[in-house]
Each structure stands twice: as structure tokens, then as C-alpha cells.
TORZA-464929 format. One record per residue: residue in one letter; x, y, z of N, C-alpha, C, O, CB in turn. Coordinates in steps of 0.001 Angstrom, whole numbers, padded with zeros to 6 digits, always signed. Glycine has a CB too. Layout:
% TORZA-464929
aXYZXYZXYZXYZXYZ
...
***
This chain:
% TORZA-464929
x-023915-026955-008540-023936-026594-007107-022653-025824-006764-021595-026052-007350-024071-027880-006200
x-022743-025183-006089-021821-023815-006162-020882-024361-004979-021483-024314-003905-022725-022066-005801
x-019607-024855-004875-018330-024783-004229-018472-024383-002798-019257-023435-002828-017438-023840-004940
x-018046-024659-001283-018071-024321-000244-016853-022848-000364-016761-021940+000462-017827-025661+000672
x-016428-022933-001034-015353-021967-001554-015994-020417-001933-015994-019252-001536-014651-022687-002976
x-016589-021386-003104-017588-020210-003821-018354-019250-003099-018487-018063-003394-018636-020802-004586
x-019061-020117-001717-020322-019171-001055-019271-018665+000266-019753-017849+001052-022139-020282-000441
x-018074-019075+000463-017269-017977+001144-016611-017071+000509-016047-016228+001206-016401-018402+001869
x-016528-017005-000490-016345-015767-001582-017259-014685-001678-017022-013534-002044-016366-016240-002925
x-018389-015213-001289-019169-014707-001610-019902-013487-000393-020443-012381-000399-019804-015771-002111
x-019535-014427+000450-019705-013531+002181-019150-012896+002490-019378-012089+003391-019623-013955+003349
x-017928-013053+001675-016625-012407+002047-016762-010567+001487-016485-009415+001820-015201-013430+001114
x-017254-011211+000663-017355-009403-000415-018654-008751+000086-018612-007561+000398-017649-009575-002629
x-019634-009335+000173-021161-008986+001030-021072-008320+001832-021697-007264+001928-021907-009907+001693
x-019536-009150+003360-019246-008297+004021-018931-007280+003663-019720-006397+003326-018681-008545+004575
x-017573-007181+003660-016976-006140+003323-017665-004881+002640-017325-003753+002998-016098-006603+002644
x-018623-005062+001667-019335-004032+000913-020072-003020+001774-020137-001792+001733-020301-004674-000003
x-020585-003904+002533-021843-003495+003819-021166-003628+005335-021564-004228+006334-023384-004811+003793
x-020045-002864+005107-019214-003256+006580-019130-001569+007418-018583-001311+008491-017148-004056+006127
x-019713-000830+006691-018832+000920+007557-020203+001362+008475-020564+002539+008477-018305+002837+005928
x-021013+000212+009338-021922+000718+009910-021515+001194+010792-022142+002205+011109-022761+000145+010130
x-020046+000762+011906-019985+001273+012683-018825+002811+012650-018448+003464+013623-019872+000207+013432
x-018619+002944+011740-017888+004159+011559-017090+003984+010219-016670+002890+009842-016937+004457+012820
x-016894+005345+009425-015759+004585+008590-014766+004321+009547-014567+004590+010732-015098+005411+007333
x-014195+003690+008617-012815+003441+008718-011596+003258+007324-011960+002825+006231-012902+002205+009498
x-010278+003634+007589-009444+003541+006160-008298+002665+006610-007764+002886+007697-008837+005135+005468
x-007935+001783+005906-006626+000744+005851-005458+001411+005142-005906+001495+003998-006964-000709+004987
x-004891+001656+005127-003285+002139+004628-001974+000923+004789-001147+000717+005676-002774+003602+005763
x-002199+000405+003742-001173-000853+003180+000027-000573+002734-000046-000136+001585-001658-001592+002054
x+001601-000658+003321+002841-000656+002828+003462-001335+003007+003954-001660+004088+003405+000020+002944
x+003688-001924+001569+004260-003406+001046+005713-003263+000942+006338-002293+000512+003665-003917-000499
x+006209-004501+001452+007585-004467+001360+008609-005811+002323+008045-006904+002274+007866-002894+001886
x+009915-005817+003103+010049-007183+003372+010638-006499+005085+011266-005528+005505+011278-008287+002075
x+009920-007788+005658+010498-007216+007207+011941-007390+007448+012475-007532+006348+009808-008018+008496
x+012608-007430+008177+013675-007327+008174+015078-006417+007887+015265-005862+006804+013540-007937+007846
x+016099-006343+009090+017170-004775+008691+017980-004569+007426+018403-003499+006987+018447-004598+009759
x+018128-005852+006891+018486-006247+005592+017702-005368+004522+018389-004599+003851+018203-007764+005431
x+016837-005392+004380+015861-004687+003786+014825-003808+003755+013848-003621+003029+015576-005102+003539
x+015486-003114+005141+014889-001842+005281+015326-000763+004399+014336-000221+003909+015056-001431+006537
x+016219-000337+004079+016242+000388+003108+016761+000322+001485+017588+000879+000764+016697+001108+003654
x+015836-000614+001409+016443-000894-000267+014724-000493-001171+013727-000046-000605+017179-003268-000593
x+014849-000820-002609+013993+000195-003638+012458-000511-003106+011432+000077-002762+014444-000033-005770
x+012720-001870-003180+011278-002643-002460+010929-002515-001869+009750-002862-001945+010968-003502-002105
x+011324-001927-000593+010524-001273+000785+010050+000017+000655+010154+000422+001813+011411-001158+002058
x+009584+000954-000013+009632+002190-000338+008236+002369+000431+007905+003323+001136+009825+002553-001948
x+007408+001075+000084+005929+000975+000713+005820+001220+002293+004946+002023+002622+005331-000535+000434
x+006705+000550+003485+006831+000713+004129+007046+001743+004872+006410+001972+005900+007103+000222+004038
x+008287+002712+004261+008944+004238+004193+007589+005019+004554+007288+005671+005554+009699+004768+002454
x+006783+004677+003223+005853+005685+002739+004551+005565+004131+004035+006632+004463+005244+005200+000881
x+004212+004596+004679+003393+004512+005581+004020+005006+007129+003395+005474+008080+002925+003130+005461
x+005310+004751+007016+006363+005433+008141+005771+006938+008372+005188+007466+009318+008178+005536+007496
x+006140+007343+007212+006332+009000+006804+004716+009297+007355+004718+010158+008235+006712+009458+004679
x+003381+008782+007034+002330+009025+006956+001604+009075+008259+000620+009741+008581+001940+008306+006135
x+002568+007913+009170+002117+007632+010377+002382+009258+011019+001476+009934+011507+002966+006239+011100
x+003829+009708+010896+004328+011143+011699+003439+012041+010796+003971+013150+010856+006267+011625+011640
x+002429+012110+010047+001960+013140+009372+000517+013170+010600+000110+014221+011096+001724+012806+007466
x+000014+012002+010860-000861+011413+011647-000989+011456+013027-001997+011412+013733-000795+010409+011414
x+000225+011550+013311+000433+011442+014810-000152+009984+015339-000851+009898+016348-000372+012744+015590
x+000219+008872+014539-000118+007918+014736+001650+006416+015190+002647+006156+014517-001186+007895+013326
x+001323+006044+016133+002038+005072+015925+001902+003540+015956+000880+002966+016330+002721+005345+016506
x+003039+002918+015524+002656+001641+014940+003721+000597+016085+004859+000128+016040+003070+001588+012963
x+002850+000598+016824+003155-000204+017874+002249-001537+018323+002102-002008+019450+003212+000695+018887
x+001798-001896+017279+000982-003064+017565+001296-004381+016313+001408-004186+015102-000724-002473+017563
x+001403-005902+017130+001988-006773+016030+000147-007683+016235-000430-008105+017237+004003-007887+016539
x-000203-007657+014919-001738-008549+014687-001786-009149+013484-001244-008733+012460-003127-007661+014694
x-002372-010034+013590-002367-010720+011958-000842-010773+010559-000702-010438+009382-003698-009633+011177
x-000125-011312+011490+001114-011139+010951+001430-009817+010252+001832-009714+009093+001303-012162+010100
x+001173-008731+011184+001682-007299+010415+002010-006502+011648+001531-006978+012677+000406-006403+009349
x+002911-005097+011823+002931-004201+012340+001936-003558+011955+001681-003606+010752+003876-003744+012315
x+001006-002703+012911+000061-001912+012392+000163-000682+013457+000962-000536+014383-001395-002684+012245
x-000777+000053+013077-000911+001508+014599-002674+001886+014318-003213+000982+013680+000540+003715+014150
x-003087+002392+014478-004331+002796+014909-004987+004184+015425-004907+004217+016653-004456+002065+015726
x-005545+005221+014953-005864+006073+015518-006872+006916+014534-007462+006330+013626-004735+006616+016027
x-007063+008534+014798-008004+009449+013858-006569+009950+013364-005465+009899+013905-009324+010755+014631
x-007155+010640+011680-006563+011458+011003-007854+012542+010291-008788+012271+009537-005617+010579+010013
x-007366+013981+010977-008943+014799+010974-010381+014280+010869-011282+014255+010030-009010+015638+009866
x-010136+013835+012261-011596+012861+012259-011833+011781+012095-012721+011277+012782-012389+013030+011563
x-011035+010884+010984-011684+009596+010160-010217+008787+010995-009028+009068+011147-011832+009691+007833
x-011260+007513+011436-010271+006031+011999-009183+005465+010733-009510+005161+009587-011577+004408+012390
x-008414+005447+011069-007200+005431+010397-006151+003557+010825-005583+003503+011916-006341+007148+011100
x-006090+002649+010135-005302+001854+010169-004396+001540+009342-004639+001160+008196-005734+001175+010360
x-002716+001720+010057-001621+001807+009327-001464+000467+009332-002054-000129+010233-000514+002652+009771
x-000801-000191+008537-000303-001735+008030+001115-001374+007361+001570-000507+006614-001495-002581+006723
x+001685-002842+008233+002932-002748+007697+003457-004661+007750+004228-005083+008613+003950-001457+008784
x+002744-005698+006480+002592-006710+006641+003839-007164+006917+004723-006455+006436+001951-007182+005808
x+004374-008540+007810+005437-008651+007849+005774-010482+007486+006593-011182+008081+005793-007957+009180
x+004852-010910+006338+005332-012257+005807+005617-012477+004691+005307-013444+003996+004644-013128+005947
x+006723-010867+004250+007606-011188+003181+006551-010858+001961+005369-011186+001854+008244-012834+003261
x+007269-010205+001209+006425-009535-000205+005179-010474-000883+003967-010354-001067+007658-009341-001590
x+006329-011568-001161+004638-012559-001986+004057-013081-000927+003454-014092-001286+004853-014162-003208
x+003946-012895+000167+002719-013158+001163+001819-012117+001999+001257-012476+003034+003241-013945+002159
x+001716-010850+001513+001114-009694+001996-000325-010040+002028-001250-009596+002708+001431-008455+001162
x-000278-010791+001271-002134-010785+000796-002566-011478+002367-003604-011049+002871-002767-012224-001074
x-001956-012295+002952-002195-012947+004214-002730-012056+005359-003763-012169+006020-000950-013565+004638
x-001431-010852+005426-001935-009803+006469-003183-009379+005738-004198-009875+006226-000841-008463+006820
x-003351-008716+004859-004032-007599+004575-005921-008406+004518-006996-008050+005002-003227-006817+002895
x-005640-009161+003973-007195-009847+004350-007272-010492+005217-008399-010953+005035-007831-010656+003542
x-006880-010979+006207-007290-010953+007141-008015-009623+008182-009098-009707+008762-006424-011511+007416
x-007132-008511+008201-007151-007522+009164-008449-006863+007955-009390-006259+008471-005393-006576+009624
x-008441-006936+007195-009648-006265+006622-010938-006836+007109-011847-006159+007589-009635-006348+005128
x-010957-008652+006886-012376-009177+007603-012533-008372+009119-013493-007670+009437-012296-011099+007903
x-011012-008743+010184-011191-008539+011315-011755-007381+011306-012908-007443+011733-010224-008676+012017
x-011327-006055+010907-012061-004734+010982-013094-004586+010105-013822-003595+010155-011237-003644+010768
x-013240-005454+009310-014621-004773+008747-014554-003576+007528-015270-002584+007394-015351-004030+010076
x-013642-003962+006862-013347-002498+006211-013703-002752+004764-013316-003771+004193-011656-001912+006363
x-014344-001949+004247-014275-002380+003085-013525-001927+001683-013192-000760+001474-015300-002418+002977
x-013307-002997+000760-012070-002935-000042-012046-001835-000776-011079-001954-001528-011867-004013-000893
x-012816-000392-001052-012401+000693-000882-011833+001222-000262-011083+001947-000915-012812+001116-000890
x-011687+001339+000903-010988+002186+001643-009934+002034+002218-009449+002621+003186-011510+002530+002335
x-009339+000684+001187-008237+000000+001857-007220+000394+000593-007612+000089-000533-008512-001809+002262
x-005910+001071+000736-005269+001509-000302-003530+000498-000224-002876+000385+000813-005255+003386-000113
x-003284+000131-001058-001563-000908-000718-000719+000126-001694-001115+000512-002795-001428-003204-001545
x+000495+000485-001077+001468+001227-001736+003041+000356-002240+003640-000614-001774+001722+002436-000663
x+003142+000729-002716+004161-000490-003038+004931-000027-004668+004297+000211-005695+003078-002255-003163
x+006313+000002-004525+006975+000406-005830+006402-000555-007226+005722-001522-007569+008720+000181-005581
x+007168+000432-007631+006852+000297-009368+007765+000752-010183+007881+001976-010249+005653+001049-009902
x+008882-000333-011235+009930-000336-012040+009417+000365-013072+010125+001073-013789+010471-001586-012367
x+008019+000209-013245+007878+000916-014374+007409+002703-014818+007096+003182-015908+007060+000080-014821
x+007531+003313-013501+007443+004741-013559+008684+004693-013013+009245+003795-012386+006271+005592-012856
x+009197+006258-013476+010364+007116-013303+010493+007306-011717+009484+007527-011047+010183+008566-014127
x+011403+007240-011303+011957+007071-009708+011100+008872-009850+011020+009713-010746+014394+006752-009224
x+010599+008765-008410+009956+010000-007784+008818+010519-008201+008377+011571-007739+010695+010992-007827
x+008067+009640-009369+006507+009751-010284+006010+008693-008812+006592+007936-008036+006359+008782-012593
x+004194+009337-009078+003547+008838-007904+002301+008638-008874+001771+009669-009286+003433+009880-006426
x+001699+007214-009345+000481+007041-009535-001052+006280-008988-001309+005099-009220+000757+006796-010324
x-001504+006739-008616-002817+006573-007944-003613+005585-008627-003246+005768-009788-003586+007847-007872
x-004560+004550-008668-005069+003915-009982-006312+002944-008422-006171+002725-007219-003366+002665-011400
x-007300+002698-009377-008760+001922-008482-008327+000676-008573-008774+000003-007645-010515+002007-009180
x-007560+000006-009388-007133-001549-008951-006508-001800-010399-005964-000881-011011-008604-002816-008425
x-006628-003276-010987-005925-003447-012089-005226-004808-011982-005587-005329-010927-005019-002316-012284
x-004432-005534-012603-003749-006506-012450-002384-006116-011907-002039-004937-011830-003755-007175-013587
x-001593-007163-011520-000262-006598-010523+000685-006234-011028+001329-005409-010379+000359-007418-009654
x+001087-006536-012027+002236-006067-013378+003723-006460-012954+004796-005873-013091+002278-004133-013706
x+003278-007992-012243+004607-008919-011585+004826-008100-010167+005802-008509-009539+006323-008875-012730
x+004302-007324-009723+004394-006576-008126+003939-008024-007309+002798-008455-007480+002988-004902-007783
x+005041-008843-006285+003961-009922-006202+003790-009688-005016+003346-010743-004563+004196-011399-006543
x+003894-008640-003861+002992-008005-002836+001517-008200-003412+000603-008920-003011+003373-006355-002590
x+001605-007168-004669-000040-006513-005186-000877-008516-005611-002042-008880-005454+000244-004903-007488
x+000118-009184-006047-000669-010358-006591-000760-011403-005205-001447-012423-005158+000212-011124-008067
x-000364-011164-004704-000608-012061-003345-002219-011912-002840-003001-012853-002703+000505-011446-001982
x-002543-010292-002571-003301-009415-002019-004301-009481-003126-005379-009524-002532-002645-008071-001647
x-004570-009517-004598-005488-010131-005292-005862-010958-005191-007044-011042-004858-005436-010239-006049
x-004962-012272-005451-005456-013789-004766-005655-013757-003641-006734-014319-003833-004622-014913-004800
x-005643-013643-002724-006252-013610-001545-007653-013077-001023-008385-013540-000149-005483-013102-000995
x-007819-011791-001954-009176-011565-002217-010223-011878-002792-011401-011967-002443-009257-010974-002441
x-009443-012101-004096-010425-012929-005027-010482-011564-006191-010809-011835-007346-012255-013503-004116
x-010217-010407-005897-010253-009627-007036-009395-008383-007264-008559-008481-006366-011459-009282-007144
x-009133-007322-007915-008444-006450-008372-008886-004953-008245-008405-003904-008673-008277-006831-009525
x-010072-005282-007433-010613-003908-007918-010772-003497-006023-011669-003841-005253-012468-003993-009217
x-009086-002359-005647-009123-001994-004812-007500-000824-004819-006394-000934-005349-009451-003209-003960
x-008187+000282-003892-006875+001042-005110-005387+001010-004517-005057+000446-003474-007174+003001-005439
x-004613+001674-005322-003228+001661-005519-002622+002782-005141-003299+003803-005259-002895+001422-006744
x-001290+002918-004623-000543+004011-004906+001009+003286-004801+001777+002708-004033-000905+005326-003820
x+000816+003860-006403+002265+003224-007076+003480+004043-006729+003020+005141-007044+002240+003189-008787
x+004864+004337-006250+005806+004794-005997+006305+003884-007472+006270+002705-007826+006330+004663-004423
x+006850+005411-008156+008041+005100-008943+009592+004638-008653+010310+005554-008254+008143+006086-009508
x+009922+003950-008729+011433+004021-008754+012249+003362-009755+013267+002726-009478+011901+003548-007614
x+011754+003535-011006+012792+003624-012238+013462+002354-012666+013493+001798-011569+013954+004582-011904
x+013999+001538-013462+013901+000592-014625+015205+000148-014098+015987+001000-013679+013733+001149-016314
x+015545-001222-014076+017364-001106-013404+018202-001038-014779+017981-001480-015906+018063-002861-012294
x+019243-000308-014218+020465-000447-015631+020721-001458-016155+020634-002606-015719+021811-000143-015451
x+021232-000878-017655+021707-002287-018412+020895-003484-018440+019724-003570-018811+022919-002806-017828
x+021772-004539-017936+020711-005976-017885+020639-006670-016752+020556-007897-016801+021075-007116-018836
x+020664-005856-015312+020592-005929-013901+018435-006523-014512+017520-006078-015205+021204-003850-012701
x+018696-007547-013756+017379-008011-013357+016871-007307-012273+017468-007070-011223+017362-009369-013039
x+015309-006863-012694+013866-006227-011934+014580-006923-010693+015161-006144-009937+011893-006849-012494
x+014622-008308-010365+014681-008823-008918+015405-008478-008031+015031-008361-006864+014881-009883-008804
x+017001-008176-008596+018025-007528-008110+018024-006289-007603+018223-005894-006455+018766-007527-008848
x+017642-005417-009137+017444-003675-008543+016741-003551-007404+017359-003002-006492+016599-002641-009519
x+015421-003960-007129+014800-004150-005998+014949-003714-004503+014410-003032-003631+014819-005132-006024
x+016559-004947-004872+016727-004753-003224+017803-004237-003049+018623-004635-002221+016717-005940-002311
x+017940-003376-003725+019657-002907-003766+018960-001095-002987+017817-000640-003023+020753-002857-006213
x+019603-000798-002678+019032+000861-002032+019428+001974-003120+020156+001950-004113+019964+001415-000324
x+018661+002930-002528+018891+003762-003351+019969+005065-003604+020421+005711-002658+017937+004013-003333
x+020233+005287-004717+021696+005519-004863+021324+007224-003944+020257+007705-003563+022457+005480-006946
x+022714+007722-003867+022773+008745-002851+021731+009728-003487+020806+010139-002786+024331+009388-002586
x+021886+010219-005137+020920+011242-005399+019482+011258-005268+018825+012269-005019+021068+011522-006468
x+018959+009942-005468+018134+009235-005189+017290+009487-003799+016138+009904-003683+018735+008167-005313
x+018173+009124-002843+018420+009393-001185+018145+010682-001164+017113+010992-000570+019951+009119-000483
x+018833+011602-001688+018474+012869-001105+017008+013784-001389+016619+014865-000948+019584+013651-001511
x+016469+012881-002255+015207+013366-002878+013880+012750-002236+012690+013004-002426+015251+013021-004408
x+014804+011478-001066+013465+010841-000720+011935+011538-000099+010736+011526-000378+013903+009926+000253
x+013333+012426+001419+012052+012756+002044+010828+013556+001114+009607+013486+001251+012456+013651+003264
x+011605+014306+000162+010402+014932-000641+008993+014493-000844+007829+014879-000736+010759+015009-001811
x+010112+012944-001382+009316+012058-002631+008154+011409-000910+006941+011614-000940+010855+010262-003973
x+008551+010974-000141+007874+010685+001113+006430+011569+001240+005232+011310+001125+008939+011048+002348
x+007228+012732+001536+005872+013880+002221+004599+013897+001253+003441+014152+001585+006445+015795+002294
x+005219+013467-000414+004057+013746-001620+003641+012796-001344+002824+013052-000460+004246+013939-003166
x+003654+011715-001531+002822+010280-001019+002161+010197+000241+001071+009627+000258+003735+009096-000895
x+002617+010655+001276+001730+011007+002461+000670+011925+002111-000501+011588+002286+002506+011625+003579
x+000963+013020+001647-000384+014184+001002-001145+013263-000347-002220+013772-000665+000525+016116+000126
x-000879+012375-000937-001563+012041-001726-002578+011169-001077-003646+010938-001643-000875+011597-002676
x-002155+010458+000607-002729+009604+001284-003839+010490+001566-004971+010256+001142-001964+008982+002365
x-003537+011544+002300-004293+012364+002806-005373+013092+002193-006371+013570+002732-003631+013025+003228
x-004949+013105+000727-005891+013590-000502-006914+012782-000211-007986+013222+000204-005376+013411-002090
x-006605+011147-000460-007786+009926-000731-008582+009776+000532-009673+009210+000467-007105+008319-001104
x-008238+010125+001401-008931+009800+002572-009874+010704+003054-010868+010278+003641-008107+009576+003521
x-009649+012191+002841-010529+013098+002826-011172+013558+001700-012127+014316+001877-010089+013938+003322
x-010819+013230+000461-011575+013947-000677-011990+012648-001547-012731+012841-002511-010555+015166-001598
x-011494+011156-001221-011604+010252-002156-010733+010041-003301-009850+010894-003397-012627+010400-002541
x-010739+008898-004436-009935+008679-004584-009407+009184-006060-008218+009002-006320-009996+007636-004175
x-010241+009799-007008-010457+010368-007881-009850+011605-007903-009105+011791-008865-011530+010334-008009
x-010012+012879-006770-009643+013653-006449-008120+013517-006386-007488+014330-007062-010311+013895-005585
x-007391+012555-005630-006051+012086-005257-005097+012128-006699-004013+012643-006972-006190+010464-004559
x-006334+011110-007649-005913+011088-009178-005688+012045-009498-004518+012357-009721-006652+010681-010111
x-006538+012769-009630-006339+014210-010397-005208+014872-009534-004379+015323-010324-007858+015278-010427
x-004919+015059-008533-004058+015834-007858-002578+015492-008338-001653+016173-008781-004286+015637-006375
x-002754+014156-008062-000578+013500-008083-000363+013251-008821+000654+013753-009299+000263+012329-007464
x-001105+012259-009594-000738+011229-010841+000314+012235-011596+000480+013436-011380-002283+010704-011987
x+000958+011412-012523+002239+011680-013102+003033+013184-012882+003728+013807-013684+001996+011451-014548
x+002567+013584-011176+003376+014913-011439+005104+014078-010636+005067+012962-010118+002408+016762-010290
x+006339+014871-010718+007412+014743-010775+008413+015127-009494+007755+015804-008705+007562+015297-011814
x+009510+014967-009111+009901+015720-008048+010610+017004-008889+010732+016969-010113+010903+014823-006971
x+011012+018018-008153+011776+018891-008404+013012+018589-008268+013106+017706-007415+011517+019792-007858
x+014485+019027-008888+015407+018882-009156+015929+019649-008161+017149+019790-008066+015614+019002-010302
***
């Protein structure tokens, strides 16, 4: 006999699958930690990146729901919801499913951005889901769903020196050269948003994936 668990698992995805009757709609997820402390360090990059996307949008994020900052509006046409969860990295998964049941969205069209130690600072990769690779934003937001298969956009930012622990580099900001390359590295991740949302997410792939900043 199947778990009270089980058959809300089960409604849960049913929904969601069969949810864009009343219009699409797209979720835009940037992971990272609330607070001024950590506004600009390598872990918030997710946040940055939905910042940057909102002024591409003409959208702002003036609304606090389901433990997240969010904003709301069209981007050429298509309903657009910015997220910006605010209960701390390993608890993202909290905002983000929730506001997905509440809207109805389904786990396609819901994308979480969020760094990655293991590409080269200013590499941008796109990917349909996958396991979290210790990102514990991305593993919060799995468990919470129940699965993996919802896509990504990975921000590089590069391996820490020496024998500085992943946890540390993190939250440390980024060094000045670094800094000066952001907005670049910003505007490409916003156009890669903009890729997936109008052309899908394949297209996005082919477009960004492992291209580089300029020097």
C-alpha cells in the first residue's frame, strides 16, 4: 500500500506537468544567502545574476512570498517570475517548491542558477538537471522535489587556491580582476536566460555552454 507521502508525490508532479493551462509561465531561481554580509561574495553570484536579468526585464523584485524576494511581470510576451530565496543556501528548496505549487509552474520552466567550483570563473553551463555536485542550494531543491530533472545554469567561478576549502572560497568575494569582468560575465547569463525562455532550453545549450569571457 503506497505511503500518504507517496500519493502526494505523486500529485505533486501530475500537477505541475499539467499546470500551463492558464498561460505559460517561467520561474527564474537565484541561489545564494540573504544577508549584507554576503551579498557580494563567490556564493551569491545566483542572486547577482537574477538582479542583472530583472533590469534586462524591466522587472522588479519588490515582493517578499514564500520565504523569498521575488518580482513578477512579461519578458517579450511570456509571464516571467524572478526568485530570490531567502532561507539560506541549504534551504532554497523550501522557497522554490513551494512558489512553484502556488503558481502552478511546471518543473520545466523553472531554471535555479547558482555557482559552480568546478568550471573556470566566467564559463557558463546550461544542463536539464543532474545530481547537485555538493551545490547544497541545488540539493535542497532536489529533495524537496523529489527529483533532478529540472534545468540549470551553472556560473563558473573557479577552484579555491592551494588548500583553502570549497566552503571558505565561497564566501570570500571576488578578487578585483575578477570584479571587473563581472558585469560582462552578468549580461551573458541574462542572454543565456533569455535564450531559454524564448527558444528553450537546448537552444540556450548550444548557444553558451563552455564559451568564455574575453580578456
Amino acid at each position: 500500500m503506497e505511503s500518504e507521502m507517496g500519493i502526494l508525490d505523486q500529485l505533486f508532479r501530475k500537477e505541475h506537468e499539467t499546470s500551463a493551462d492558464a498561460g505559460e509561465i517561467f520561474m527564474v531561481v537565484g541561489l545564494g544567502n540573504p544577508g549584507r554580509m554576503y551579498r557580494d561574495t563567490r556564493h551569491n553570484i545566483g542572486f547577482r545574476v537574477v538582479d542583472r536579468f530583472a533590469e534586462k526585464c524591466g522587472i522588479k523584485l519588490n515582493k517578499v512570498q514564500n520565504k523569498a524576494i521575488i518580482g513578477s511581470g512579461k519578458f517579450d510576451g511570456t509571464k516571467v517570475l524572478l526568485v530570490k530565496p531567502q532561507t539560506y543556501m541549504n534551504l532554497s528548496g523550501q522557497a522554490v517548491s513551494s512558489l512553484l505549487r502556488f503558481y502552478k509552474i511546471p518543473f520545466s520552466n523553472m531554471i535555479a542558477i547558482h555557482d559552480d567550483v568546478d568550471l573556470p570563473y566566467g564559463v557558463i553551463r546550461m544542463r536539464p538537471g543532474g545530481g547537485s555536485a555538493g551545490q547544497k542550494g541545488v540539493a535542497s531543491i532536489i529533495e524537496k522535489l523529489g527529483l533532478q530533472e529540472f534545468p540549470r545554469l551553472r556560473m563558473g567561478i573557479g577552484r579555491p587556491p592551494g588548500r583553502m576549502e570549497a566552503a571558505d572560497y565561497v564566501l570570500q568575494r571576488f578578487t578585483k580582476d575578477e570584479e571587473s569582468l563581472l558585469p560582462e560575465y552578468l549580461d551573458r547569463a541574462a542572454d543565456a536566460l533569455d535564450c531559454f525562455i524564448n527558444n528553450g532550453l537546448e537552444a540556450a545549450m548550444n548557444r553558451f555552454n563552455g564559451t568564455e569571457l574575453r580578456d
